[in-house]
Each structure stands twice: as C-alpha cells, then as structure tokens.
N, C-alpha and C positions, 0 to 999 in steps of 0.2 A: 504494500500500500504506500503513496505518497504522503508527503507531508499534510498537515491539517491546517492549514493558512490557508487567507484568501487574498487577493491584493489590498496591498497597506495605502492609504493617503495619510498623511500628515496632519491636514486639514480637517478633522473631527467634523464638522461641520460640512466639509465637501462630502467626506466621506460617506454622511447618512444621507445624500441627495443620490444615493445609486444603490442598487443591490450588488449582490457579487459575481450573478451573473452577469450584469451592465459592466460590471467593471473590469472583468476579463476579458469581453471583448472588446471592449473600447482599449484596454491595454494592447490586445496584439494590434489592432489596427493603425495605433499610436506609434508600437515599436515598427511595423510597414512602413512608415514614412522616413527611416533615420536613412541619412545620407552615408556617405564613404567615411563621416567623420562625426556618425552615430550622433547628428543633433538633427534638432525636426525645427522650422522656424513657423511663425505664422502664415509665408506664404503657401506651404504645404498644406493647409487644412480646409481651404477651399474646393478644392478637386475630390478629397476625399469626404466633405461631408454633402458632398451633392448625390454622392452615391448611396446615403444612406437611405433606408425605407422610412425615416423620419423627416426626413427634408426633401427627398428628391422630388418627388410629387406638388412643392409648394414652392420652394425655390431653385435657381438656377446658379451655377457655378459663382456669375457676376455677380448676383444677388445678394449669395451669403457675405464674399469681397466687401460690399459695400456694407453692409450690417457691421463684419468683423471690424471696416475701419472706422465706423462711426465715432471712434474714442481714440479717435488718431493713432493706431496700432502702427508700429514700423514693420512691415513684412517681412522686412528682411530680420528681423531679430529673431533668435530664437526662444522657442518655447519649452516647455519640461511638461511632462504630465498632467501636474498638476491647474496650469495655465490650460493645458488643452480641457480638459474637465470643464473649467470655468467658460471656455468658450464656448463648447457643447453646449451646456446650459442655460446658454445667454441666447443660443440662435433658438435651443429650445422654449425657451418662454416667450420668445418673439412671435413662433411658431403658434402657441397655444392664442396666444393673442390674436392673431391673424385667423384664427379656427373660432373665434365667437367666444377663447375665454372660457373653455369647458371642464367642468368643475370634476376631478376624479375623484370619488367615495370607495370606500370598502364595497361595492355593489354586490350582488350575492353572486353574479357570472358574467364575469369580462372576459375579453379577448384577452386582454396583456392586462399588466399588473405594472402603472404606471409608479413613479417615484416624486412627480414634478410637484404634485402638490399632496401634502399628506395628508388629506382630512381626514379625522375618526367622530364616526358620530356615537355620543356616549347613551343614545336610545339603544342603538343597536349593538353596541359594546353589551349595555344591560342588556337586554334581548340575551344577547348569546349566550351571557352568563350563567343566566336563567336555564336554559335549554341544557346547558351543560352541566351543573347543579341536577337537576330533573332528572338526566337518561344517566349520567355518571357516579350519582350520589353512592349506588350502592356496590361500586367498584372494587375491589377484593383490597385494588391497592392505590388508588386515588380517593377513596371513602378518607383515608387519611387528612385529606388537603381539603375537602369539601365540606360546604359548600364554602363556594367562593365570592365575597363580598363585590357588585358590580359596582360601586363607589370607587375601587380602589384598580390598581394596575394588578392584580393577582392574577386575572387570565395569561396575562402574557409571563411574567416571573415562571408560573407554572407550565405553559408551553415551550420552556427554553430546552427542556430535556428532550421533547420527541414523543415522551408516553401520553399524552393528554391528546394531541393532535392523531394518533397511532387509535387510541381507544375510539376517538369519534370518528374515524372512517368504520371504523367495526360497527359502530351503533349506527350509520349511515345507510352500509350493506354490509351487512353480514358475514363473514367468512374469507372476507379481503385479504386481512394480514393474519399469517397464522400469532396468536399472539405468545406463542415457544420463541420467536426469534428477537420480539421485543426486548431492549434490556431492560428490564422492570427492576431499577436501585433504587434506594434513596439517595444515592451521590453517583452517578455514574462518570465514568471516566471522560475524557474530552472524545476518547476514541467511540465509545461507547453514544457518547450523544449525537455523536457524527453518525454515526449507524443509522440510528432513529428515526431521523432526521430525512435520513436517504430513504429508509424504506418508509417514510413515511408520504415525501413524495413523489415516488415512484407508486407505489399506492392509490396517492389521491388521482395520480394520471388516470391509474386504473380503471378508476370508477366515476372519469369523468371529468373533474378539474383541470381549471385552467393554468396551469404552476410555468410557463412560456419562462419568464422570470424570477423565478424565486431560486435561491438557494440554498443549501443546506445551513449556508454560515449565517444567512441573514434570517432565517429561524432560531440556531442558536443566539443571535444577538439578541431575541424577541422580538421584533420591528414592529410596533405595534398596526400600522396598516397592514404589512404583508400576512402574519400572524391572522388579523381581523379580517381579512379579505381570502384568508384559504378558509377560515372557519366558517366563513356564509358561505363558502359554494359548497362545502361538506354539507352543512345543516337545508342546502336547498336541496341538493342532492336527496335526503333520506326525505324533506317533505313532500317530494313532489314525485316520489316514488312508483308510486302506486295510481300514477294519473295515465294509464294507457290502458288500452281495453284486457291487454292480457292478464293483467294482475286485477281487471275491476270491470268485467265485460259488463255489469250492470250499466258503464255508460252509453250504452250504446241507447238509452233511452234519452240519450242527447239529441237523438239526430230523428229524424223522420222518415226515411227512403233507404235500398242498400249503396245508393250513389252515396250518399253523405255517409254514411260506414266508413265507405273508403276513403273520403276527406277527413274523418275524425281521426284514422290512423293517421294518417302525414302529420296532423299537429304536432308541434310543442307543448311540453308539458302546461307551460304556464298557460300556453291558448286556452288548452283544455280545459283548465281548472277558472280560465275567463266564461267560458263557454258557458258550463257547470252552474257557474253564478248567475248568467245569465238567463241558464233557462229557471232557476227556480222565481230569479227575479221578476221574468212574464208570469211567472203561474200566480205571485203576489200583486200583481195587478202595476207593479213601477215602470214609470212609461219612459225611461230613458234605458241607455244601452252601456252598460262600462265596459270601456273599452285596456283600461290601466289601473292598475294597483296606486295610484297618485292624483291627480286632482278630480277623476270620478268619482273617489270614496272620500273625501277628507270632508265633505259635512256632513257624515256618519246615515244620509237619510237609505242609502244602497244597503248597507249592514244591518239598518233597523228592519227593512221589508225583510230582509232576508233571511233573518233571525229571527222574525214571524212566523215563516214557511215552516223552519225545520225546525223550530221547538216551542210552536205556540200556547204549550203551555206556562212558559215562562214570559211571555210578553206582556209588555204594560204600554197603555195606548200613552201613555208622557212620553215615550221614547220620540215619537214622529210627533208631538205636541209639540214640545220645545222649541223655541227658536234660538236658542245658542248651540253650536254648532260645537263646544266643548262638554257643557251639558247631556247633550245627546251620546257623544265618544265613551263618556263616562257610564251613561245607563247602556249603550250597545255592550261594552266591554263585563258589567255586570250578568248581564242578559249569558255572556259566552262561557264566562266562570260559572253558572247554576247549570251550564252544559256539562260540563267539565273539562272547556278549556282555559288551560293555565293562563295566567294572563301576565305575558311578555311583553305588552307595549301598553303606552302611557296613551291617556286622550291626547293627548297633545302629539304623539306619534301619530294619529290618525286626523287632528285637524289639518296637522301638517304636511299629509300627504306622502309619510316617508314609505316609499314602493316596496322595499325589501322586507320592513315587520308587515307591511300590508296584507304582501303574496304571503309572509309566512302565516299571519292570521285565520287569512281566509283559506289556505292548505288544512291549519290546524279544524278548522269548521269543517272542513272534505272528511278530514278521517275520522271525527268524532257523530260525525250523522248528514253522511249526502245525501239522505231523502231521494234516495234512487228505490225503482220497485224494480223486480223483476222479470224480465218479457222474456221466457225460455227460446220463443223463436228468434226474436233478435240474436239473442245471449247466441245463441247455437249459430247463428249466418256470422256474427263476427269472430265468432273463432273461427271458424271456414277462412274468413279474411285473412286471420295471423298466421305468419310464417314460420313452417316448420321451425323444428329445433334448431338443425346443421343453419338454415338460413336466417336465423334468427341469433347466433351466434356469430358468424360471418357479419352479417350488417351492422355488429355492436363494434368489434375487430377492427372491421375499417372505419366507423365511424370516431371511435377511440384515438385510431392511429391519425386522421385527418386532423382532429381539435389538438392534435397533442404538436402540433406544427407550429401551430400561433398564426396560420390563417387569420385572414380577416372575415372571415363568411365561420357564423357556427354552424356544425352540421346537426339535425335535430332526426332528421330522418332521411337515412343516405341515399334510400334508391330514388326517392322524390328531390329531393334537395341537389342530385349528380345530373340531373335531366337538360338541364340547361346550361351545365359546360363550362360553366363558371368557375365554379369551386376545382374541377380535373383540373384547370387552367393555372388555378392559384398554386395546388399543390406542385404542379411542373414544374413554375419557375420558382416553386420554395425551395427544391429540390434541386434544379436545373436552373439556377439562374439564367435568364437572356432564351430561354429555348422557347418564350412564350411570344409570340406578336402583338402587343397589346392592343395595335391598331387597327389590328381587323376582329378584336374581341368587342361582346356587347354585354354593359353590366346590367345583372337584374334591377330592380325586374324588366323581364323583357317580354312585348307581348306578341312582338312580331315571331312567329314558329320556327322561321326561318335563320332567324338571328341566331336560336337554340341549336340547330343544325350548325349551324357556321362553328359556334365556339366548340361541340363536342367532334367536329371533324376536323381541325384544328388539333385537340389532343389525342385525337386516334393519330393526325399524323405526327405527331411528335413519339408517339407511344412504337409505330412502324421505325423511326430514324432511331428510336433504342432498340431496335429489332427484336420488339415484342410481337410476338406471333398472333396476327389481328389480318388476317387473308378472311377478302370479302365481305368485314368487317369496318360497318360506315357510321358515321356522326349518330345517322336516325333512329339505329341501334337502344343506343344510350337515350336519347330523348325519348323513346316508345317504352322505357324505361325495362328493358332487359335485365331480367334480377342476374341472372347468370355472366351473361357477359359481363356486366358493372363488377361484380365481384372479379371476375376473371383478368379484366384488366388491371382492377387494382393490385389483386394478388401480385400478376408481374410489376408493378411498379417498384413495391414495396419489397419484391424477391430481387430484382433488380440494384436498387439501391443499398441494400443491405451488402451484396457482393462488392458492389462499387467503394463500399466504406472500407469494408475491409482490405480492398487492394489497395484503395489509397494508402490506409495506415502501416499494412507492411511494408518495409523498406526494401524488404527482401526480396519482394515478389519481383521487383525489374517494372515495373508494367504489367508484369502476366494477369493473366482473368482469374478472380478467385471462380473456384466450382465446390459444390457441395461435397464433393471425393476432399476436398481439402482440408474443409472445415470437419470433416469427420475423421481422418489421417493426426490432425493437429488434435481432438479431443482423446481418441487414443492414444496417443502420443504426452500428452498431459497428464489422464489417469496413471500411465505407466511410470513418468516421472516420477511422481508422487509416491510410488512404492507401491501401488494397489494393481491385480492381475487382471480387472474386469478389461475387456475387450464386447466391443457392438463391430458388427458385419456393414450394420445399413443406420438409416436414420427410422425404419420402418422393424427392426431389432426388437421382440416381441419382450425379451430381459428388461428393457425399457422402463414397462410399466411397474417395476418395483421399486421406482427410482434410486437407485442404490449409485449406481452407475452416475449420474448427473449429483450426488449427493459426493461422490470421490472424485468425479470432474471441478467440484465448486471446495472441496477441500484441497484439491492442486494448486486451482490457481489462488488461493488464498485462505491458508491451515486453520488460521483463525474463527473463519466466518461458520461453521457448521461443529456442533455441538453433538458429538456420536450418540451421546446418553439419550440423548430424542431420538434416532434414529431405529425405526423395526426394520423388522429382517423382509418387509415385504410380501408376505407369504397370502393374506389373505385380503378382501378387497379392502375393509377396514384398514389393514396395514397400508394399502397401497395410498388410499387417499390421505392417511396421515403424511406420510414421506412426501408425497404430491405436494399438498400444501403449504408441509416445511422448504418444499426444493424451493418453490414460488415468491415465497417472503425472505429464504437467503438469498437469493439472486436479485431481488429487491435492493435489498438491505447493503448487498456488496455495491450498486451501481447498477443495475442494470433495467433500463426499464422495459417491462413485457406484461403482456395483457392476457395469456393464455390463464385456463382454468385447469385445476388440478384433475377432471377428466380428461383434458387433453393428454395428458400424461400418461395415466391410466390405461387412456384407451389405446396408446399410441399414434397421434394425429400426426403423420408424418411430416405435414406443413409446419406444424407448432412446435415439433422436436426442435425440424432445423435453425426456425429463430431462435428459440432457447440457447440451442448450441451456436448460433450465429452471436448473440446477446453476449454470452459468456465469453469465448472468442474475442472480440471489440474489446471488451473491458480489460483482458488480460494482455492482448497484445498492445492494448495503449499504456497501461503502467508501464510494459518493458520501454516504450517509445518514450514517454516520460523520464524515464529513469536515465536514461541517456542522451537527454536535453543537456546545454548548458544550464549551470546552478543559476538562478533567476535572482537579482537583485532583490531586496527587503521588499519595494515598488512593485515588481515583477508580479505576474501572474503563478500564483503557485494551486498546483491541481490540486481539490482534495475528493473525495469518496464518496460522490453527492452525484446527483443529475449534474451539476457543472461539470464531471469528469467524462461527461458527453453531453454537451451542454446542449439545452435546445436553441431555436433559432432567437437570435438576442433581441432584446427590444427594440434594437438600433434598427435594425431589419436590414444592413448593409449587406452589398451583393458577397453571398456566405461560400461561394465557390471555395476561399481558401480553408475556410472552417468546415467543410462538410464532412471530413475526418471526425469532429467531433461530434456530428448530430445521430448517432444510432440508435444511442436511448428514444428519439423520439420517430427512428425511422421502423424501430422492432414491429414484426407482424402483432399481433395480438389472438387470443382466443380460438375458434376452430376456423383456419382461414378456409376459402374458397376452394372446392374442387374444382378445379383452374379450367375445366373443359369444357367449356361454353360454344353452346352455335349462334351463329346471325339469322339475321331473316332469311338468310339464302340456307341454313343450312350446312353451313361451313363451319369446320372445327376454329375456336379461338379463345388463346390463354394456355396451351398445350405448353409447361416445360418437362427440366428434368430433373427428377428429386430424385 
C-alpha cells in the first residue's frame, strides 16, 4: 500500500476550498505545464484552463487572459501552486457569477459535489441527525455514541472514522457492505480509517451515489458539506426505495391505461412519489397540481388535503382554516406525528420550501400509508411489464457504471433515458475524449425523431472505429429502444475500456493489447506468488464459486486486507455466499470499485468474474507503478487507498486522456453484465466478444 497523505497547501484556508480529489488533479495538470526549468508562469495557465470542463464551455483562451490580467498580472512571472489555486478560483467564481450566481447546498442528489460555496443548512443537518438517531440508535456498537445532539457538530466528529457512514449505507440497502470487513474500534488506526473510508465509498457508488468528488481524506477530515451531502443521497436513497412498481406494484393504481404502465416504469423515483401525491390530491378535491417539493408545498395547504385523504381520522378542519401559513406547517406536521411519522423538519422547513426534508416528508407519508388499494389485474399486467431478473440486473450494472462517471445527464432508467443518444454521446467522450462531434449532436430534449437517430448513429459509429462488433447494427436500433443491443453495446464499451486501462498502466506491455488470457495468467500468477496452490483454467472455473480463490488473489496483492478467521471452507451455499460477500466489501475496502452481487460469484457470471479480476488487477499493478514514481515533494500528489487511487473523473472535467490510467474504479463492469449477443432489426448478430 502507499503512503496515506493527500496533497498539502500551506494555505489552510486554500486548502479547504478543494477536496483531494480537486487537488490531485489540478496538481498533475499544474506539474504538465513546468518548462525545461521546472517553473510554470502565469502565461501558461490560459491555454490550459480553457480546456477545462469548467470553463471551456463559457470562456475562450483570450477570455480567461483578460480576467487573469485584470489585476495587472505580469505573464511573464512565475507562479507556484499555490498562486495557481488562487487563480483557478478567481476565474471560478467569475464563472459562477456569469451562470446566475447559483447557490450549491448539500442537495440530496447532485451531479458533482461542488467546493465553491459551502452552504450547510442546519434544518437538514437536524433532519439527518434525527434519521440517524432513529435507524442507528440501537446499533450493537454506535448505540454507544447515540443519540447524537443536532445543535452540535457530533455528526461529522463521529463520521471521521468511516463506521457511521458504513452503517447507513447498510440501513439504506441492505447487505451492501458485508459488515466483517468494517473496522469496528473505538480508536482505529489512521490505516484502519483509510479503509472505511474507501469501502465506504466504493459502496455508496454501489448503491447509487454521486461520490464524482469526494475523497477518502476529505471524509477523514469530516468536511462538513461533503460528509452532509453523501449522507442525503444515502438517506434518499433508502426513502425512495420502494417507489417502483416492483417492490410496490400497488402503484400501478396510479395510472389509468396499460400505455401509462409503461410510462410509470420510465419515471424517476421522485416523479413517482410526485405522481402519488398527486393522485390522492385529485381524489381530495385540491384543484392545483404540484409539480416540486419547494414553493408548491411551502403554504402547507397540498399536505393539509393530503393528510385528509390518508388519515382522516386525525384531521381537524383549523388545518385549511388558518390563514398563517406557519400555523398551518405546524398542525400538518402534528396531523403526521399521530400517523406515526417522526417528525424531522420544522414548520419553518416547510414554509420555507426547503425541497430535500420536503421529498423526505412526503416519502416518509408513502411508507407509513399510501392509501393505494389493490387491483390484482393491474398488479399482474405490471409485473408482465418488469424485466426479468438477468435484465433487470444488467440495466442496474450499466446504469451504476454511467452515474458513477460524473456525466452531466443522471440516468434514472437506462433503456428509456439511452434512446436519444445523448447520454452514449456523453459517456464516449468521458471516456474518449475529442471522439464525440458535438456539432452535429442534438441536446435533449429533442422532439425532432430524427435528431434521436442522428446522435445514436453517431455513437454506433464511434462504437465500429473501437471495433466493436455492431455489423448491420444502426442509430434506430437504440432509439426503438432494443433492450438487448443497448446492453450489448455497453457491455463492449465498458469491456473495452477496462483493457484499454490496463494496457495503458502496464509499462510492460510495449503497447501490446491486454486480453483476458492475460488478466487471468497475471491472477495465477499472483495467487502462486503468495504461496497459495489454487490455480483456475478459465474465468468460467466452476472452483470459482467458493471464493477461496479471489479470497488468496486479494491476500497477494495485499496480506493485510483479508482476515482468514472469517473465511469458510466454501462447501455449502450458505458458505458460498458468506465468502461472496466478504470477497465484495474487501475488494471495496482495498480500492476497488465494482458493483457485482455476491450471486454473481456464486453462480459464476463469467462477465463479473472478469471485472473483479480486471478491478483487482488495476489496483495492484498501479501501486507497483506508484511505487516506482519519483518520491513526490511535501506539495506533490501523494496516492492513498481510496477511490483517488483510481480517481474518478475530476471536477475540473479537463480533457482526462492523460489521467485515464486512473479512472477504473469508475470504469469496473458492475453486477450481472449483459449477454453480449444481441440482434438488430435485421437480425444480425451484435456485441459478440471473447471471454
């Protein structure tokens, strides 16, 4: 393992304006510019901040030039790191200004996880507290620390270790992190919190969140925005759970028709749970429509109707009397505690329209009494709707692996949301920088059909120039929304890039193509180092499913990370799935991020073998690569044992060609990937490789 530092500033004050993600990669891009005589001046930083994904779109080479001189800068002098920093900074608040001035919160699910402005709003600081309090209280070994007073900074104090953020993904979804690999101390080691830390967001990837920027070290630090802004997309995460017909086909008494069925699947959770509200709100006779969790509800009269419907025995006709709009917050909120929901926000959170305890509110009303009845015909046409298992594992897979990008486009529902070419488009050149034309791209929404065709034939052919096997396979394919092919082409995307990383990172290889013969040569080859005899033939090796094998692969490359005393002998399914779920959280926990399910193990899903062993792979041959850097100045970027030691794409959004070496964590397959053999309309095989 590497060192456990992250890059140093001086500047205390610079330094909490970046996470440690930001700051490693502004650091290599910084040391990019040193001349024959290792200094960078001001007039270097124009050319390179035009290329950034944060400016290039708004300003022009000249542009930034005349910003930079505004304060009489001499170009020609030079500058140190630290100076670059402050200029970055200075074109970025220019920037935000120039965008309307827009205000970043802890939101419950961002794209990125901004630094520019730290707001914490102390409603939903308490909010969370509460929640956390609630579902944690009776924790075997957090019961200790609990509950936690939301006046005070104790959330974050207590999030520094990794166990607090580790537990709430569990109470999220269930069965995430096995928690055997947690370090569960009262003082853990700096190593030990590094762990936590990593598997903890590797994890939240997992199951969803947007961690684009976050750190391992900048959780250690507690930050209290980054801290407070992973712990709402957790807690949105488990409320909004259960908001899709498979897990609560009672909604299907949403819709009227089997056409609308099929538009209730596509939604977003939050539409849904919009939807929800809406219809009971017609059944109470409220004649307007909410369309947001923010200035629709904040004069409490949508919550009053509403709180009619589903528990008219607690209603008091003063609620909709009222004419003070806090008064009323106050008896709505009344009205929800004799329900028995907890009550986590203030009337003043509701006058005030704050959207995230809004949605959480009115989630909380969904699971304590949707006033849904049961239509068995309906109930029975929309499971017909849902997508087998295998496809419904696959669609999670690549939808995981897409968000986990830092795209601008969230994917909600991949085979509806891929249809118009857009989002193929974005992952290309996230991946491929420069391989996208943006100029003959059309952003949604787009109503012209046409336009839909253009951008998904477009990434077919970009998908043919990486000599992806797509014969007779067209745009319209994708837009007619081909469940099969969509998967198929992703598969190879993601199969594709993963080799691509790994050949970059070996030095060894010359150029040559990595192939799966490789990656599986090299895991062999690794166990045996280690002193251990297991040997696999294939990645399709039926010994596989007793993980023993990936258990003495993940003790090679790192002796440390795997605790034998948990370890069964594999023999029965029971045993299998323990070791499964242990493999899953130390592979986590070392760096690695991967989205497969401890069935895929089990079962031996030869797709999800090969990422695992691809995942592990990247991790191990980038410490050796590390380790054989030069020693990195105090300033320097120093790796440590976190998603940054495969960082995801930076916030900076700079063209990442030279960093793609480190983006694996975020390029791993996930879950039961795609059976790659998809036909077109013609009937033509496509997605055929070779495992």
């Amino acid at each position: 393992m590497s060192k456990f530092e992250g890059v140093l500033v001086s500047d205390q004050w610079l330094q909490g304006q970046f996470t440690q993600v930001e700051l490693r990669s502004l650091k290599s891009k910084f040391i990019s510019l040193k001349n024959q005589n290792s200094k960078v001046t001001f007039g270097d930083l124009p050319p390179l901040m035009a290329k950034l994904n944060a400016f290039r779109d708004m300003y022009g080479e000249d542009e930034i030039r005349g910003i930079l001189g505004e304060s009489g800068t001499d170009f020609t002098n030079d500058i140190d790191f630290e100076a670059f920093l402050k200029a970055y900074l200075n074109l970025q608040s220019q920037a935000t200004a120039k965008q309307g001035g827009r205000r970043h919160s802890s939101s419950f699910l961002k794209e990125t996880v901004t630094t520019l402005l730290h707001t914490i709003s102390e409603s939903e600081k308490a909010c969370y507290v509460a929640h956390v309090n609630s579902y944690l209280g009776d924790d075997p070994f957090l019961k200790q620390y609990l509950p936690l007073d939301p006046a005070t900074n104790e959330i974050f104090d207590l999030a520094k270790d990794g166990i607090l953020l580790c537990k709430l993904i569990n109470v999220a979804v269930p069965g995430t992190i096995d928690e055997r690999a947690i370090n569960c101390k009262r003082n853990p080691s700096l190593w030990e919190v590094n762990e936590n830390h990593t598997l903890c967001l590797n994890s939240a990837k997992a199951i969803g969140c947007t961690v684009v920027n976050i750190g391992a070290q900048d959780l250690v630090e507690g930050r209290p925005h980054l801290v407070l802004g992973l712990i709402s997309q957790i807690i949105k995460i488990q409320l909004l759970a259960d908001l899709n017909l498979k897990k609560t086909p009672q909604l299907v008494e949403l819709v009227d028709d089997n056409e609308e069925i099929e538009e209730l699947l596509n939604l977003s959770p939050e539409k849904v749970l919009l939807k929800w509200m809406n219809f009971h709100l017609q059944r109470a006779g409220y004649e307007k429509t909410v369309r947001n969790f923010s200035s629709d509800v904040k004069d409490g009269e949508a919550y009053a109707y509403l709180l009619n419907v589903l528990a008219p025995e607690h209603c008091s006709p003063a609620t909709l009397d009222t004419k003070d709009a806090n008064e009323r917050a106050n008896l709505v909120l009344d009205h929800a505690e004799k329900m028995g929901c907890k009550r986590y926000l203030t009337p003043r959170d509701v006058a005030e329209g704050t959207s995230n305890l809004n949605l959480a509110f009115v989630a909380q009303l969904f699971h304590h009494r949707s006033g849904l009845s049961t239509d068995t015909r309906k109930m029975s046409y929309a499971e017909m709707m849902t997508d087998d298992v295998q496809t419904s594992r696959e669609e999670r897979c690549f939808r995981l692996w897409i968000n986990s990008l830092g795209i601008s486009t969230h994917v909600n529902n991949l085979f509806e949301d891929v249809r118009n070419g857009w989002i193929l488009l974005e992952v290309l050149d996230r991946i491929f920088p420069g391989s996208v034309n943006w100029k003959q791209a059309t952003r949604p929404p787009i109503k012209m059909p046409f336009r839909k065709v253009e951008n998904c034939n477009q990434a077919i052919k970009i998908g043919k120039q990486l000599r992806f096997s797509l014969v007779n396979v067209a745009g319209n394919d994708i837009v007619q929304g081909n469940k099969k092919l969509i998967l198929a082409l992703l598969w190879q995307l993601m199969r594709f890039t993963m080799l691509q990383l790994l050949k970059n990172l070996r030095s060894h290889s010359q150029g040559k193509e990595i192939s799966d013969a490789d990656i599986l040569r090299w895991m062999n080859r690794k166990v045996k180092s280690g002193g251990r005899n297991s040997h696999i033939e294939s990645f399709k090796d039926k010994s596989l499913s007793s993980g023993l094998f990936f258990l003495e692969l993940l003790s090679s490359v790192e002796p440390r990370v795997v605790n034998w005393n948990l370890v069964t002998k594999g023999e029965s399914d029971d045993e299998k799935r323990l070791n499964a779920t242990y493999i899953i959280s130390v592979a986590r926990k070392l760096g690695c991020s991967i989205f497969l399910l401890p069935e895929d193990i089990m079962e031996v899903n030869q797709k999800m073998i090969l990422t695992l062993a691809a995942s592990i792979m990247y991790w191990s041959l980038q410490q050796q690569t590390e380790d054989t850097d030069s020693s990195p100045s105090p300033t320097d970027t120093a790796t440590t044992n976190t998603p940054e030691a495969s960082p995801a794409p930076s916030v900076c959004g700079e063209d990442e060609s030279s960093s793609m070496g480190g983006e694996f964590s975020n390029m791993s397959v996930d879950d039961a990937t795609s059976d790659t053999t998809a036909t077109s309309s013609d009937g033509v095989s496509a997605g055929d490789e070779q495992l």
